[in-house]
Structures are given as structure tokens and as C-alpha cells.
Kinemage of the C-alpha trace (Angstrom):
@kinemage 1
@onewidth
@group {chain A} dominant
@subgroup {mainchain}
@vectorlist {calphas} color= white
{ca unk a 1} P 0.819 -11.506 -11.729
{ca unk a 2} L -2.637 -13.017 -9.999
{ca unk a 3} L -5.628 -11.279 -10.729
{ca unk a 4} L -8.042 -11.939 -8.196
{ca unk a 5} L -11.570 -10.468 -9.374
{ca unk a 6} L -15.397 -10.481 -7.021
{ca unk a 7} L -18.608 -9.446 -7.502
{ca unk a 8} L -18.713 -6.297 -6.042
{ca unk a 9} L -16.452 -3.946 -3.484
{ca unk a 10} L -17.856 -5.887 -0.282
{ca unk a 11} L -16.801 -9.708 -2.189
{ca unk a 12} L -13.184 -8.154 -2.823
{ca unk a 13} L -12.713 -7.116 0.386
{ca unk a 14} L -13.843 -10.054 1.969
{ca unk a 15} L -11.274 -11.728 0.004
{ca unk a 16} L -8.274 -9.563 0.385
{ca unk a 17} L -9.173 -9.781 4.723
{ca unk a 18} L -8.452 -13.544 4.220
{ca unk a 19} L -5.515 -13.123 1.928
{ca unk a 20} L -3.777 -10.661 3.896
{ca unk a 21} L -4.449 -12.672 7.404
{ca unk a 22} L -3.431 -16.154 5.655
{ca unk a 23} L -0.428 -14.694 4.434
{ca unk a 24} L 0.751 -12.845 7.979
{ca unk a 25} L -0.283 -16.439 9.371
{ca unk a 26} L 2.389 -17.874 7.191
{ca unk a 27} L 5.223 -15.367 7.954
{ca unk a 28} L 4.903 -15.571 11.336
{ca unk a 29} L 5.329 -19.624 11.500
{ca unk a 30} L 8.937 -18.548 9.514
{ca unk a 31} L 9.858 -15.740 11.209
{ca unk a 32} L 9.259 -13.866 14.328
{ca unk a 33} L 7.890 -10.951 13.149
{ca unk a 34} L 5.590 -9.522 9.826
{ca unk a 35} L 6.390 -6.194 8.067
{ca unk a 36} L 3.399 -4.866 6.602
{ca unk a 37} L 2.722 -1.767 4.705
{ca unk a 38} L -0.718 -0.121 5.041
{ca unk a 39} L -2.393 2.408 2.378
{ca unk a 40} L -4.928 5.448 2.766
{ca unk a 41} L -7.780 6.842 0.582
{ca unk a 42} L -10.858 5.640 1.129
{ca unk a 43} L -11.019 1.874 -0.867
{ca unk a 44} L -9.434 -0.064 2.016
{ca unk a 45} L -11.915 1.539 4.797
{ca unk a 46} L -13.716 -1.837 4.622
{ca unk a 47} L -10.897 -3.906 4.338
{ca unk a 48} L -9.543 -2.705 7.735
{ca unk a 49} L -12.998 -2.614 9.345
{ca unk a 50} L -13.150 -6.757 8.395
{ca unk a 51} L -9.450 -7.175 9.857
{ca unk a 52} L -10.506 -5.629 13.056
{ca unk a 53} L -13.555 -8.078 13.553
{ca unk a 54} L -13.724 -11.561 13.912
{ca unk a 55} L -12.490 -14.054 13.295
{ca unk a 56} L -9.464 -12.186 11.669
{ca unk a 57} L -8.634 -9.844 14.377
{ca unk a 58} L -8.250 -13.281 16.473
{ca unk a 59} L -5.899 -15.332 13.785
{ca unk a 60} L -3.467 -12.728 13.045
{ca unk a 61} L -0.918 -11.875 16.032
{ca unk a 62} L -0.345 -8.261 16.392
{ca unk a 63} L 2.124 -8.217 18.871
{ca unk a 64} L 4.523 -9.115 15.934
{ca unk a 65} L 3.371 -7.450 13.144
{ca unk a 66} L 5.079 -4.325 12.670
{ca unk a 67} L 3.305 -1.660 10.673
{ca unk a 68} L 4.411 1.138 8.202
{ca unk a 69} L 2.662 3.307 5.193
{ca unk a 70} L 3.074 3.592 1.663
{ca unk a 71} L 2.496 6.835 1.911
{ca unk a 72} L 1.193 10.016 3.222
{ca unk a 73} L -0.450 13.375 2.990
{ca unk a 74} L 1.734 16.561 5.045
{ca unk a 75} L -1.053 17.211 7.021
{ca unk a 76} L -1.387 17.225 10.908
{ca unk a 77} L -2.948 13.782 12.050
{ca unk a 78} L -5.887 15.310 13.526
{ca unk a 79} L -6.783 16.068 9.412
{ca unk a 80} L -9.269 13.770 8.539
{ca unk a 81} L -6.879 13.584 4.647
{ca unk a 82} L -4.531 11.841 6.948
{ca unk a 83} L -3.666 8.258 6.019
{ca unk a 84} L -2.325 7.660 9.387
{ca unk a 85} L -5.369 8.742 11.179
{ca unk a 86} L -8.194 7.012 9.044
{ca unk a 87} L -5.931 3.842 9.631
{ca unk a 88} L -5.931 4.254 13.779
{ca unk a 89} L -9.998 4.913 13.559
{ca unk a 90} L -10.569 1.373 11.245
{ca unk a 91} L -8.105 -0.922 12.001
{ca unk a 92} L -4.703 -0.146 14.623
{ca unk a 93} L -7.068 1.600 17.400
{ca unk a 94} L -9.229 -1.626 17.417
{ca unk a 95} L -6.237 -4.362 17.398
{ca unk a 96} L -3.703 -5.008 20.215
{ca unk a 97} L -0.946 -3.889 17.756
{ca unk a 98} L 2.207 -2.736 19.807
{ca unk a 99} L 2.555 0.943 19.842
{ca unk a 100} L 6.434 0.922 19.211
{ca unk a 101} L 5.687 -1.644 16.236
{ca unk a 102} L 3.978 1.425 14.515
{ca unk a 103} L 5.251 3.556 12.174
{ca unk a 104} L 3.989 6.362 11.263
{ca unk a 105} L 5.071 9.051 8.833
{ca unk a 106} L 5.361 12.008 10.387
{ca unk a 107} L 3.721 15.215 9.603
{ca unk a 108} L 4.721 17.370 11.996
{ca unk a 109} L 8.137 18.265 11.152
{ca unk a 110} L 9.287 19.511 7.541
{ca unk a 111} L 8.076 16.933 4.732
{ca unk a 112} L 12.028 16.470 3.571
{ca unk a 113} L 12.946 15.981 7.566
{ca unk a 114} L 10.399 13.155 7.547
{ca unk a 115} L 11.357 11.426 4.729
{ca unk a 116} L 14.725 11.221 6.189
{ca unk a 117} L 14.066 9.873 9.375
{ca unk a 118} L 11.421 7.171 7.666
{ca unk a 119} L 14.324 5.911 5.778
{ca unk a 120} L 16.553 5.662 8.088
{ca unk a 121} L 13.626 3.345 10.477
{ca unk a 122} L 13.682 1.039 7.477
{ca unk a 123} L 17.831 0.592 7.120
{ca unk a 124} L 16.758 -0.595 10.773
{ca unk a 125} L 14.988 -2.845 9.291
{ca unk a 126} L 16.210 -3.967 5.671
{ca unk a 127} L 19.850 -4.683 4.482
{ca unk a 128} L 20.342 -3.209 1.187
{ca unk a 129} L 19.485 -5.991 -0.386
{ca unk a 130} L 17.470 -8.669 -0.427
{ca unk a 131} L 13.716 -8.760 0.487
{ca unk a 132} L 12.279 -5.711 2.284
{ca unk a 133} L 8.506 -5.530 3.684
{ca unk a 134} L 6.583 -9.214 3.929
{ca unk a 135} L 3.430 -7.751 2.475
{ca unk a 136} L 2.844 -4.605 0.741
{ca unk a 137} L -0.491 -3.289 0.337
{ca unk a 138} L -1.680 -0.522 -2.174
{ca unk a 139} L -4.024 1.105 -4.178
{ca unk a 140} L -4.199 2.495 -7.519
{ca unk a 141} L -6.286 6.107 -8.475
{ca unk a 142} L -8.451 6.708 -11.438
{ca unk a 143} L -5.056 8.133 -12.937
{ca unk a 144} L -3.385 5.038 -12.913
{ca unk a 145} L -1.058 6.591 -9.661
{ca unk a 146} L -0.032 4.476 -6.544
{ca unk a 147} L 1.357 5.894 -3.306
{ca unk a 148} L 2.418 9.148 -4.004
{ca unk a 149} L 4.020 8.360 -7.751
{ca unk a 150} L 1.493 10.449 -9.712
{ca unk a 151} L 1.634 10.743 -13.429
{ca unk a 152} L 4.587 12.737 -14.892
{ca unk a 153} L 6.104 13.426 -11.216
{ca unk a 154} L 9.733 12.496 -11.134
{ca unk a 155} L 9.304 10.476 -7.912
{ca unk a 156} L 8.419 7.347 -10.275
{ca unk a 157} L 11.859 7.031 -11.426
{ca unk a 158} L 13.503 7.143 -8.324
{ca unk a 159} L 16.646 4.378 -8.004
{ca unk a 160} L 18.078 5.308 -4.707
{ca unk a 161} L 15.849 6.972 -2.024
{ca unk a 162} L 13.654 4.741 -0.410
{ca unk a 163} L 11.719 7.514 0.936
{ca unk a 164} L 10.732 10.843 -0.569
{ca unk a 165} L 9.176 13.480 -0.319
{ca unk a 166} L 7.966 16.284 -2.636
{ca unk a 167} L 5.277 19.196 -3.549
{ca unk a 168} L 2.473 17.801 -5.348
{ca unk a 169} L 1.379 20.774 -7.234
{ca unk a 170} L -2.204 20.134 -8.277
{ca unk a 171} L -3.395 19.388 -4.548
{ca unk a 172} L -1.333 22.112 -3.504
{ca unk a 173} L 0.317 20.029 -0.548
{ca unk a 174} L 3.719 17.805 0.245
{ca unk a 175} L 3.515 14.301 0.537
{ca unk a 176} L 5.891 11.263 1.506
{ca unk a 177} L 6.134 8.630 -0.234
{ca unk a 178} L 7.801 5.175 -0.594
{ca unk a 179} L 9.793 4.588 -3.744
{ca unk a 180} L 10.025 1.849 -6.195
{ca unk a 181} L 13.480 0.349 -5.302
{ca unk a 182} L 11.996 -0.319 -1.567
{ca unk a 183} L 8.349 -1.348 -3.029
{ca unk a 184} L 9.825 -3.939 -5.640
{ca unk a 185} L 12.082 -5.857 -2.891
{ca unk a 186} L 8.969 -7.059 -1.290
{ca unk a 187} L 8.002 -10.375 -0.531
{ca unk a 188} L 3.909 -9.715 -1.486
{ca unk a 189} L 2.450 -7.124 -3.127
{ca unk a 190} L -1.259 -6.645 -3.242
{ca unk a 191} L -2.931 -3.829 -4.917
{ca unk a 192} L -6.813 -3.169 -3.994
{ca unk a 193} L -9.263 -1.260 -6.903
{ca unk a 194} L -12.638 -1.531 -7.022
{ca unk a 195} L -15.188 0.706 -9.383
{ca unk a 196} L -16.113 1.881 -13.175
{ca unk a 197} L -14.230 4.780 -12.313
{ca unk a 198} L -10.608 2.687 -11.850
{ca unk a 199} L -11.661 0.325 -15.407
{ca unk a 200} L -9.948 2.482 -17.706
{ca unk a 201} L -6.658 3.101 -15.688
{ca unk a 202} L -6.388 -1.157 -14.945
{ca unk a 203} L -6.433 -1.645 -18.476
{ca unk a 204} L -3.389 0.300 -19.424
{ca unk a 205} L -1.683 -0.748 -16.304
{ca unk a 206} L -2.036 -4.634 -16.711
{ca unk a 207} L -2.293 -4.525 -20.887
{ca unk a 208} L -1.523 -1.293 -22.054
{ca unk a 209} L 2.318 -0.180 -23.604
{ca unk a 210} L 4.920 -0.037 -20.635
{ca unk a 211} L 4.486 4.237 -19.761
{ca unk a 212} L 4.969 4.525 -16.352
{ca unk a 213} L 5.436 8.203 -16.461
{ca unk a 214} L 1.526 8.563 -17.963
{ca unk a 215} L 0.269 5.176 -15.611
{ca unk a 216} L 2.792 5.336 -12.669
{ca unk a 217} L 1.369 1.403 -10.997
{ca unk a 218} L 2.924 -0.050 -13.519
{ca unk a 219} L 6.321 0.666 -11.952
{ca unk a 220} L 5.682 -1.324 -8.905
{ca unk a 221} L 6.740 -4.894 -10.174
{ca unk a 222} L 8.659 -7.100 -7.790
{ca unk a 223} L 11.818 -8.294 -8.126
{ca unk a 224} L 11.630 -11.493 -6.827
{ca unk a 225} L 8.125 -11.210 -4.993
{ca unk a 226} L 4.303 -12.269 -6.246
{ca unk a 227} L 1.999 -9.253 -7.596
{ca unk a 228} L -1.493 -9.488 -6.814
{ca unk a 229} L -4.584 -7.186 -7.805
{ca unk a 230} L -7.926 -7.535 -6.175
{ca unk a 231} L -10.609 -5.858 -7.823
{ca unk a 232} L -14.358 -6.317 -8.896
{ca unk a 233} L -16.644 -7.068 -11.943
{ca unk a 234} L -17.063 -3.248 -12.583
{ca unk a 235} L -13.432 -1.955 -13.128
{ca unk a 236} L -12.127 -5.031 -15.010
{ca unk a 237} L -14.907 -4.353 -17.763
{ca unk a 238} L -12.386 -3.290 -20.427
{ca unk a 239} L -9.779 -6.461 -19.451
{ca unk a 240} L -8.943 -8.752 -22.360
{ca unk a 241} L -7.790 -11.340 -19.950
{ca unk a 242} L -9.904 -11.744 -17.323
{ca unk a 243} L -8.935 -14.870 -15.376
């Protein structure tokens, strides 16, 4: 695991822009094409904002980077809760990414329906196995959850679905989600957390007892791929290992 910590949210960022563009930069002189999987909420707002503006936008070649989501909310895209949506307004709207190279998870058909068909655009994509998406990027809530695996939901444990989907009854709504067994076959990982409010939660994830059911990150370990978390000064306060 590489723990990358900055100053403040802007410094982490600014870092994570040049990590993510370096490493499509890489993949692309191996192969012809980058998978890379995009996350919602608000932390990587900035993030996408930088990769949109020089000189990244110019060093990374969209044309061949294909893009998917960790996850998503069932709402239409026109909500402004969508993942999808805040995505297209900070980063895909402003890039010369290839429409078809886009993949979104669809919200308006049944949440189970959706799932389904997701799945089936990755065993377009992915044998079953062997590495799966080039980069993945995440984030982690104040609850220790990650894409859609929230604490004590039986989504976490998942060991054949790459995509699900399920009723998240404390927001009252569906949501998609990738699974572990898809997640952990990645070639990158990279989760973004910045804040006071996240110190607590990155603790128990990175040192606490293995309880994925009560911090659900921790599940997301790759098999054979390198784990990295970006964060700041302010939520690795209560890290013993700080390097």
C-alpha cells in the first residue's frame, strides 16, 4: 500500500491529476487503449476540474481511454445526486473523450436491469480472469464505505457478481454498484480522502482489526495490483504510520 499524503485538499489533488495522467500515459505506450473507473460525491470535483485543464487535458489521449463508474445513485441523470452527471459537467463534457468509449450506468431502466446489462459491457471487456480495469479510482465516506459497499450491507461480501444492485435503506434509494471480485483484479487502485471528518474512518481502514462489514474500504485490496491512498494533513491526524 502507498500512502501519498499533502498539505491540504487543493495539494492532493494536484497530485492525484499527475498520478492519474502519468499512469494513463504509461498504459497507453503498452496497450491501445486505458480502462478507467471514475467516482462521484463531491471530493473528486477538483480533481476532474485539473484533468480537464492544461497541461493534463493535452498529455492524456482520450480517444483511447474508455470510461466506466464505480458506482451510482438510481436517479435520472438530470438529478444533480447523479454521479454520471457531475462527472459530464467537470471532466467528460470538457475532454474529447469518445462518446461510445463511455459508460454510463444507467438509471433509467429498473436498478436490477442495469446492473445486468453493466456486467455484461465488462465480460466485453475482461476475461474472467486476469487483470480487469487499468486504473480504478475511489473514494471512501466518513463511514469507512466505498462505492456503494456501505457498512453491514451484504453487497461487501459479494464473490460472483461483478455488478449489483440493491435498496439502500437509510437514503431511501437503489444504487449500482461494482463489487469486490471486479475491483480487486485491477491493475491501480487509487482511493482519494481528504478532511477531519474522513480521520477517524482511515485509521481503522489502514490500522484498525480486519472488519469489513463495520469499515467496508478495507475490502478493496488488489490481487495482484498496487493500492494507493491520497489524502491530506487533516484526515491522517490519528495515523501511527504516516509515511
Amino acid at each position: 500500500m502507498n500512502l501519498h499524503i499533502q498539505q491540504n485538499p487543493e495539494a492532493v489533488s494536484l497530485e492525484l491529476a499527475e498520478w492519474i495522467t502519468a499512469s494513463i500515459e504509461s498504459v497507453l505506450q503498452k496497450q491501445d487503449k486505458c480502462t478507467l473507473v471514475l467516482t462521484g460525491g463531491n471530493s473528486p470535483k477538483r480533481l476532474y476540474e485539473l484533468l480537464a485543464t492544461s497541461p493534463y487535458k493535452e498529455r492524456i489521449d482520450w480517444r483511447r481511454v474508455h470510461i466506466f463508474w464505480g458506482d451510482e445513485r438510481a436517479v435520472p441523470f438530470t438529478d444533480d445526486r447523479n454521479n454520471a452527471k457531475m462527472t459530464y459537467e467537470h471532466l467528460l463534457s470538457k475532454v474529447p473523450v469518445l462518446g461510445e468509449h463511455v459508460h454510463i450506468m444507467r438509471t433509467d431502466i429498473e436498478p436490477e436491469q442495469s446492473a445486468t446489462e453493466y456486467e455484461k459491457i465488462l465480460h466485453g471487456y475482461f476475461e474472467e480472469t486476469g487483470k480487469s480495469f487499468d486504473i480504478v479510482l475511489s473514494g471512501m465516506g466518513d463511514d469507512g464505505h466505498t462505492l456503494s459497499l456501505f457498512p453491514g450491507t451484504a453487497v461487501i461480501h459479494e464473490k460472483k457478481l461483478w455488478v449489483k444492485a440493491f435498496y439502500l435503506a437509510p437514503q431511501q434509494m437503489f444504487r449500482i454498484t461494482l463489487t469486490a471480485p471486479i475491483v480487486n483484479r485491477a491493475a491501480k487502485i487509487a482511493f482519494l480522502t481528504f478532511g477531519s471528518g474522513k480521520a477517524h474512518a482511515l485509521k481503522e481502514v489502514l490500522e484498525g482489526k480486519y472488519n469489513p462489514d463495520i469499515y467496508p474500504s478495507q475490502i478493496i485490496q488488489p490481487v495482484r495490483g498496487e493500492l494507493h491512498w491520497f489524502t491530506d494533513i487533516a484526515a491522517a491526524t490519528e495515523l501511527k504510520e504516516k509515511k
